[in-house]
C-alpha positions, 0 to 999 in steps of 0.5 A: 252281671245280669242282675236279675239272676244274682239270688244264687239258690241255697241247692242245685237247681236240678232239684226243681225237676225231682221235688217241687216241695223241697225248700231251702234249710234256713227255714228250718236254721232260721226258726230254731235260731229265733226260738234260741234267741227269744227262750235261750238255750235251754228253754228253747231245747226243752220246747223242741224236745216237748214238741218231738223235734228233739233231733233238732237240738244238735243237727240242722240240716245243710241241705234243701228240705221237704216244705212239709218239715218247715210246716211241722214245725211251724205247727209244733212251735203254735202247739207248744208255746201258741200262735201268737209267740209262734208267729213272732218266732217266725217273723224273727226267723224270716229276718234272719234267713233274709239276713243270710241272703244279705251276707251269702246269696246277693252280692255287694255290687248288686246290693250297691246297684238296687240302692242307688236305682230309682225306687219302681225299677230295684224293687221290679228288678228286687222281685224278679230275681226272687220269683225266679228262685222262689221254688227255695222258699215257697216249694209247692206254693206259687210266687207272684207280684205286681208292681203298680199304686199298690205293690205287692207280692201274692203266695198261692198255697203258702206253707205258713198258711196250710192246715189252719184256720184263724181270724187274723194271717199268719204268714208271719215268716213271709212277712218277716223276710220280704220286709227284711229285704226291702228295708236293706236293698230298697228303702229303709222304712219299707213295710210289709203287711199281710192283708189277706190269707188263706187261713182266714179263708181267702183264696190266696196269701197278700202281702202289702209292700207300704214305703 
């Protein structure tokens, strides 16, 4: 098995070719799932339904999105209950959707192998196999890493990051989901900080992989 195309994408990779802003479902799944979660049932309906996302109280999508819903979304969620209870929904939601990688996407030998390989080469072998489906989750953004002292992962044109200014970041799906992931493939104590972002002016979305 070639290790670095296990990540199997949530949609035909053809889509790549026909829309480079179309990203997978769980984002949007995910996110209303957390809402449930935090606000239960039908609190968590009557904030979509104030918020002109009605539909999603009985249909989630079963097929790859346009990234500007996930963004509408995300705005609606900062509008209704504020950026701060938004970002902690987000961050939730990016653990579940990493979850359902865990359980769906990356098979268990793998999952097996990146444990039990030194901590540099499964995080290297980890992150190439994410940016090579990253068009699923970043649609028209860009996804890059490095490895080094410092490792880290970098979204140019983040989803999470568009259409708002604020003094702290704000890709807190992101966050949520890249930590999930390292915590169970990598090392359990792993943790990711965003350290800059475009909302706050800078050029790009950074996130900090700390073991």
């Amino acid at each position: 098995m070639n290790v670095r195309h296990w990540i199997r994408a949530s949609g035909d990779a053809s889509a790549v070719l026909t829309s480079a802003a179309r990203i997978g479902p769980n984002s949007i799944i995910q996110t209303v799932n957390a809402l449930r979660e935090a606000y239960g049932a039908a609190e968590a309906d009557a904030i979509l339904q104030r918020g002109d996302h009605s539909h999603l109280m009985t249909t989630l999508p079963s097929e790859m999105i346009d990234e500007q819903e996930f963004l509408t979304l995300i705005q609606m969620l900062r509008d209704q209950i504020g950026i701060a209870a938004a970002g902690q929904i987000l961050r939730r939601s990016g653990q579940l959707t990493a979850g359902y990688l865990l359980k769906h996407r990356i098979p268990r030998p793998v999952q097996l192998l990146l444990k039990i390989l030194p901590r540099t080469a499964a995080l290297r072998v980890l992150l190439s196999a994410i940016s090579k489906h990253a068009w699923t989750f970043v649609g028209s953004g860009t996804f890059r890493f490095t490895i080094s002292e410092q490792s880290l992962i970098t979204i140019t044109d983040c989803i999470e990051s568009r259409e708002i200014t604020s003094e702290r970041p704000v890709c807190f799906f992101y966050t949520g989901a890249f930590e999930r992931l390292l915590q169970a493939l990598i090392n359990m104590h792993a943790q990711v900080c965003e350290t800059t972002c475009r909302a706050c002016g800078d050029r790009q979305c950074r996130f900090d992989i700390v073991f």
